[in-house]
C-alpha positions as CSV (number, residue, x, y, z in Angstrom):
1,X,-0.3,48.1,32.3
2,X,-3.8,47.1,32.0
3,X,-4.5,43.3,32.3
4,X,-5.8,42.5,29.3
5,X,-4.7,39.8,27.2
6,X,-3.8,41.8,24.3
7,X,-1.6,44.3,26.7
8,X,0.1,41.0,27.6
9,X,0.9,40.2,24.2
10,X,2.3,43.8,23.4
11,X,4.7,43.5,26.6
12,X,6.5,41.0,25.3
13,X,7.1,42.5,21.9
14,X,8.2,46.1,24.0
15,X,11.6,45.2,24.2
16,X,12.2,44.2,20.6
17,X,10.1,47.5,19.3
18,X,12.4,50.1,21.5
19,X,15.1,47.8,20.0
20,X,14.5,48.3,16.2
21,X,14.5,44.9,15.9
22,X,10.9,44.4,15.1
23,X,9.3,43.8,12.1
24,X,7.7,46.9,10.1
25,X,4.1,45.3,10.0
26,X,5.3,44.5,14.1
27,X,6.3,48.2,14.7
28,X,3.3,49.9,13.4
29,X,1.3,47.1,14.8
30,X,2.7,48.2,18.6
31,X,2.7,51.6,17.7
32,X,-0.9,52.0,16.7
33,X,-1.8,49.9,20.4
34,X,0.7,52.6,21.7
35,X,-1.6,55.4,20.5
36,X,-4.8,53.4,22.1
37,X,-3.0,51.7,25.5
38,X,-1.8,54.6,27.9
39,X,-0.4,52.0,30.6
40,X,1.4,50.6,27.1
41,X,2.8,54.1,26.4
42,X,3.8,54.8,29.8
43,X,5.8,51.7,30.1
44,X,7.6,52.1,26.9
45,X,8.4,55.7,27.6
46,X,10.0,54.5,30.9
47,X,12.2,51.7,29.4
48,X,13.3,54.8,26.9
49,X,14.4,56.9,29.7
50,X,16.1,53.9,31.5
51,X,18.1,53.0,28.6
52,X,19.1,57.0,28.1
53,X,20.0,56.9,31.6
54,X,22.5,53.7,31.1
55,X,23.9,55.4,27.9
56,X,25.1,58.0,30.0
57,X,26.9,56.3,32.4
58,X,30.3,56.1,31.8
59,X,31.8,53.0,30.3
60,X,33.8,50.7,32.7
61,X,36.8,49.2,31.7
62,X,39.1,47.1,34.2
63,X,42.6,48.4,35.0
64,X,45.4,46.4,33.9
65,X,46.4,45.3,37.6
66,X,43.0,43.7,37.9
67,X,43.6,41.9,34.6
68,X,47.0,40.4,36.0
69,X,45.7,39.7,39.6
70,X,42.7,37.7,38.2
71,X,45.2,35.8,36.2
72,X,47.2,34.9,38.4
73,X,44.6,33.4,40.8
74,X,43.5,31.5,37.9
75,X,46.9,30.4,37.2
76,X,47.0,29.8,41.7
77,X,44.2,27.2,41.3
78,X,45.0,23.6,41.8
79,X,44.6,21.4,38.8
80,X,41.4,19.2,39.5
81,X,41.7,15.6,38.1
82,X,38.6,13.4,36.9
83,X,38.4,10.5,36.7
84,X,38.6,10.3,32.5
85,X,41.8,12.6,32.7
86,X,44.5,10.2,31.9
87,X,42.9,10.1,28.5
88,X,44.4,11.9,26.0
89,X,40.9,12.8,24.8
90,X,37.2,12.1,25.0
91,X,37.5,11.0,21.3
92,X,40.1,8.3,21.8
93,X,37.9,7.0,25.0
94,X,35.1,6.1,22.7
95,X,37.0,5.1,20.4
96,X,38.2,2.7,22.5
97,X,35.1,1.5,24.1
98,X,33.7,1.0,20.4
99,X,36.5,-1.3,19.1
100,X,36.6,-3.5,22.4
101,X,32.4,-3.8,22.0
102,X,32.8,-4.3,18.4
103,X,35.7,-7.0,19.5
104,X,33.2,-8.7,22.0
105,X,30.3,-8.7,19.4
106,X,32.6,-10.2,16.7
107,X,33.9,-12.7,19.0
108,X,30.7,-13.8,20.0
109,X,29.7,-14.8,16.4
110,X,29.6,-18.3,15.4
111,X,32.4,-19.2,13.1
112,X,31.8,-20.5,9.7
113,X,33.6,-23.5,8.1
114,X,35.0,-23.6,4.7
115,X,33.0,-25.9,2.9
116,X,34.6,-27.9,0.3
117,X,33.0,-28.0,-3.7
118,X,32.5,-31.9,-3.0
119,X,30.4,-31.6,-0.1
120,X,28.4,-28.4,-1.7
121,X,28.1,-30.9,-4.6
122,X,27.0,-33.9,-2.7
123,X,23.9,-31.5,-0.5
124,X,22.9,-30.3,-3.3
125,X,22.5,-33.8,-4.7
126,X,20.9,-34.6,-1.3
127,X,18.0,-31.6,-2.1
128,X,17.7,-32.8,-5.3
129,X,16.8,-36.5,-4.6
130,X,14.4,-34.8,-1.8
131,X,12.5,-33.6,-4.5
132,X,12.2,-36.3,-6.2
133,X,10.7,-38.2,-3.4
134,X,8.3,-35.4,-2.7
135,X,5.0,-37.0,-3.6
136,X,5.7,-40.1,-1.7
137,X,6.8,-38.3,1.1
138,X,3.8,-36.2,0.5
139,X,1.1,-38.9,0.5
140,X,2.9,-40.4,3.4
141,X,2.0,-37.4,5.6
142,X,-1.0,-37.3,4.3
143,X,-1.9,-40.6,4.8
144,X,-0.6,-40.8,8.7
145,X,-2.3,-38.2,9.7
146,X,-5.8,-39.6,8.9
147,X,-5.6,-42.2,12.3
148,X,-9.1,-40.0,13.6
149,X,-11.1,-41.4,10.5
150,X,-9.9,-44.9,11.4
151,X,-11.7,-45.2,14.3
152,X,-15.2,-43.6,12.6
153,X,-17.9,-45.9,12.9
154,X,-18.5,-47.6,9.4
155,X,-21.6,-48.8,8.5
156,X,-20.7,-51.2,5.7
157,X,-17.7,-52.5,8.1
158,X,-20.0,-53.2,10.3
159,X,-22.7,-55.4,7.6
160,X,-19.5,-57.4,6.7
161,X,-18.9,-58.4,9.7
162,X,-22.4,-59.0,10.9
163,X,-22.6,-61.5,7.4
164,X,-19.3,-62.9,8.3
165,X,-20.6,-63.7,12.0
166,X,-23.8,-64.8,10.5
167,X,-22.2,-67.2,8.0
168,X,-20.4,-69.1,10.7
């Protein structure tokens, strides 16, 4: 084979072309780089006459004392245990460990409490009066949060007082 790229590319399709599995744009594709490429032609004409040679050969089959021999070393073997073999199957091990996970995240939930109608009755009641106390509650926060502006200087404070110290 030459070392081109495009040799490289062909080489892999070789296989599939002496096959009759390629494609026909595939086939004519290889075969026209056949006509051009002799290390492409040589190759393919020794994989033919490689494959002609293992159609040839005879076809082996094993005798029926083989067949019984080999099973009975199979059957000879000692049983190997794992660990997971007392399980009736991989299915019910899961299985398992999903229902004692689900069990453990279930447990771990807080309960709820059945609440009675009078106590939903008297929150909501609660809320309600909430509301209604809104803009006080509202102009309360509003109003302690102003404690910075307090301590502003203030000029006309400050005039006041200065009269007031004045006038006695």
């Amino acid at each position: 084979m030459s070392g081109t790229k495009h040799c490289t590319g062909m080489e892999n399709k070789l296989v599939e072309y002496l096959d009759g599995r390629a494609k026909p744009a595939e086939r004519r594709a290889f075969e026209q780089h056949l006509t051009a490429c002799a290390d492409c032609r040589v190759r393919a004409e020794e994989f033919r006459m490689l494959w002609n040679a293992l159609d040839d050969l005879p076809e082996l089959s094993p005798s029926s004392a083989f067949d019984a021999s080999l099973r009975a070393r199979i059957a000879a073997e000692p049983v190997r245990r794992g660990f997971w073999d007392w399980l009736p199957s991989p299915r019910l091990a899961f299985a398992v460990a999903a229902l004692v996970a689900m069990s453990a995240w279930l447990s771990s939930m807080p309960r709820v409490a059945k609440v009675s109608p009078t106590a939903v009755q008297e929150t909501v009641e609660a809320d309600f009066g909430m509301i209604r106390d809104l803009p006080v509650l509202e102009n309360y926060d509003v109003l302690s949060k102003f404690d910075a502006l307090s301590e502003l200087p203030n000029p006309q404070a400050a005039a006041v007082k200065e009269a007031t110290e004045q006038a006695q």
